[in-house]
C-alpha positions in Angstrom: 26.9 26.4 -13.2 30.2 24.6 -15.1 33.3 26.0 -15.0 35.2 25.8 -18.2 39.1 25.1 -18.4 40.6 26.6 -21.0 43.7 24.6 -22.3 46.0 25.5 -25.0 47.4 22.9 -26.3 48.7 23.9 -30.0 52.7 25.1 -30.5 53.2 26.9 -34.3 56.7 25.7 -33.2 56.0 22.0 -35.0 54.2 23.4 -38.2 56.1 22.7 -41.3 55.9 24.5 -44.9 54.8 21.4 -46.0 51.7 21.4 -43.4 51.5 25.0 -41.9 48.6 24.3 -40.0 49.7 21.5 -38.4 50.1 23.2 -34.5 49.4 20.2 -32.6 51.6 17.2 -31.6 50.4 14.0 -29.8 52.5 15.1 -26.8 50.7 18.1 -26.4 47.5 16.7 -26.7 48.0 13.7 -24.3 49.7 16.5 -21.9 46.5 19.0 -22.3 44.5 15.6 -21.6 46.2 14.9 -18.6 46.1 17.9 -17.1 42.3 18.6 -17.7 41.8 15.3 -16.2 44.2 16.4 -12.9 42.3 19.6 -12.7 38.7 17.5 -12.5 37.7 18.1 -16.1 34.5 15.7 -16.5 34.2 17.0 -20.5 36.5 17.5 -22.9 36.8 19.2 -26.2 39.0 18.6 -29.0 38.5 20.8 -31.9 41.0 19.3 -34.0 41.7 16.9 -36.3 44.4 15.1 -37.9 45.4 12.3 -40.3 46.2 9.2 -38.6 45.9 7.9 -35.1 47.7 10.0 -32.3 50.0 7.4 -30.8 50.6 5.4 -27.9 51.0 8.5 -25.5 48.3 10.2 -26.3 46.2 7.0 -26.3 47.6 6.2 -23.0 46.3 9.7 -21.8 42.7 9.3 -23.4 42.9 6.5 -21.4 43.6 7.9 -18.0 40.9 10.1 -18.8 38.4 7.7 -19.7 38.9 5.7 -16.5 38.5 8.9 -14.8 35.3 9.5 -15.8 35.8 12.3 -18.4 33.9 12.2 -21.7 36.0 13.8 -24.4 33.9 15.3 -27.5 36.0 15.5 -30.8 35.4 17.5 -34.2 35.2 15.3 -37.4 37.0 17.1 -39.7 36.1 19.5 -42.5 37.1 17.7 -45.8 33.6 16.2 -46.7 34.9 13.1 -46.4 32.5 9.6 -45.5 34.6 8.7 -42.0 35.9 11.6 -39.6 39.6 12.4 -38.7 41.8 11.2 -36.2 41.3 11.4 -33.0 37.5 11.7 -34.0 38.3 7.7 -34.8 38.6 6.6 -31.4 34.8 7.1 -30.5 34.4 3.3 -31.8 37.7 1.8 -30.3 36.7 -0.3 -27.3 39.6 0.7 -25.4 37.8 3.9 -25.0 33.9 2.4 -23.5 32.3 4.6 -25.4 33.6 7.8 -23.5 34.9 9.3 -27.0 32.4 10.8 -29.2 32.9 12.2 -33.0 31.4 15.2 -34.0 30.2 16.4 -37.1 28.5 19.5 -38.7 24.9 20.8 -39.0 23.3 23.6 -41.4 21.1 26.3 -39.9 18.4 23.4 -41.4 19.4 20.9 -39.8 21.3 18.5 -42.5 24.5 17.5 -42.4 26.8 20.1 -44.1 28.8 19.3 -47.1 32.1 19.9 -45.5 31.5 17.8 -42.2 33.4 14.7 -42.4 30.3 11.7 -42.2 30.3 9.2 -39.3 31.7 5.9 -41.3 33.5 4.1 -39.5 32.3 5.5 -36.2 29.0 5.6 -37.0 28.7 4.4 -33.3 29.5 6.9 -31.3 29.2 9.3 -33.5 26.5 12.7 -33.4 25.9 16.0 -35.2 25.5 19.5 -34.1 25.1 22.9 -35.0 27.9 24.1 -36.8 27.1 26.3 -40.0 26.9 30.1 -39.9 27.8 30.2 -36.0 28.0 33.5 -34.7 30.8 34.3 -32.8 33.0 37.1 -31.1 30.1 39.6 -30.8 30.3 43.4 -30.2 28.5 46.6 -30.8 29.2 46.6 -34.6 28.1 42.8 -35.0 29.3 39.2 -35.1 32.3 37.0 -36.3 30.1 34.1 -38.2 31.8 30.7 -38.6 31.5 27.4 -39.8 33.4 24.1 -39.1 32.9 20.6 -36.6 35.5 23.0 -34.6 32.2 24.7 -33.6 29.9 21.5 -33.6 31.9 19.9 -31.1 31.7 22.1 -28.2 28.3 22.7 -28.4 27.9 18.6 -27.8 30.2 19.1 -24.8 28.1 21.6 -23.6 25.0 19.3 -23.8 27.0 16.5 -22.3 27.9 18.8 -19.6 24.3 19.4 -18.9 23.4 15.8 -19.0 26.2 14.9 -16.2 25.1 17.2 -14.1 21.4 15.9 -14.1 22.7 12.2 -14.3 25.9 11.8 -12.5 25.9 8.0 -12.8 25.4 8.3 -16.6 
């Protein structure tokens, strides 16, 4: 029974040859934030990562959405490495109350894949999901299969979905 807002955030136009893949900017993110937030979003998904924390305007608009009520679920990162990515970070920061929540990667049995970043440094607010061999993009001749927290990470905002609807006041 959720209805799912699909926001785009990501602009090729601020990739670099030094960092191709680099499509977001903070003042995207924090814009995509807002609206979501404007627009009644209780869950959010950010299936993204980066190297250092997002700055005050994006900070300002996890914020806003905190004290709105929204819980915003965030991919670790892929590199193996022992703490997750930014804005994964901001699941322990207390501006946040706990409404920020990392997300790393699960093999088909259940252990941590090698390429999810660990929880470190958030290690309290931080949970694993699904998120090895994901099929994906089905059609009659079969399925995309996938692999990354990119994948973990909505599956968690699913659940959390799901557990706002049964507890409202949670």
């Amino acid at each position: 029974g959720s209805t799912i807002l699909s926001i785009r955030a990501d602009d090729s136009r601020v990739a670099t040859t030094d960092c191709p893949d680099c499509v977001f900017d903070s003042d995207s993110l924090a814009d995509a934030l807002d609206y979501a937030v404007a627009k009644g979003a209780k869950v959010v998904n950010l299936s993204l990562g980066g190297d250092g924390p997002e700055g005050t305007r994006f900070e300002a608009a996890l914020a806003r959405a905190v004290a709105a009520g929204t819980v915003v679920a965030v991919s670790s990162g892929n590199d193996g490495d022992p703490d997750p990515s930014w804005p994964a970070r901001y699941a322990v920061d207390p501006r946040y109350a706990g409404s920020v929540v990392a997300v790393g990667a699960l093999t088909q049995a259940g252990v941590m894949a090698s390429y999810s970043n660990k929880a470190g440094v958030a290690a309290n607010g931080y949970l694993a999901a699904p998120g090895d061999n994901i099929a994906t993009e089905c059609d009659s001749t079969g399925c995309a299969v996938v692999s990354g927290t990119s994948f973990s990470a909505p599956q968690v905002s699913g659940a959390l979905a799901l557990l706002l609807q049964a507890f409202p006041n949670l």
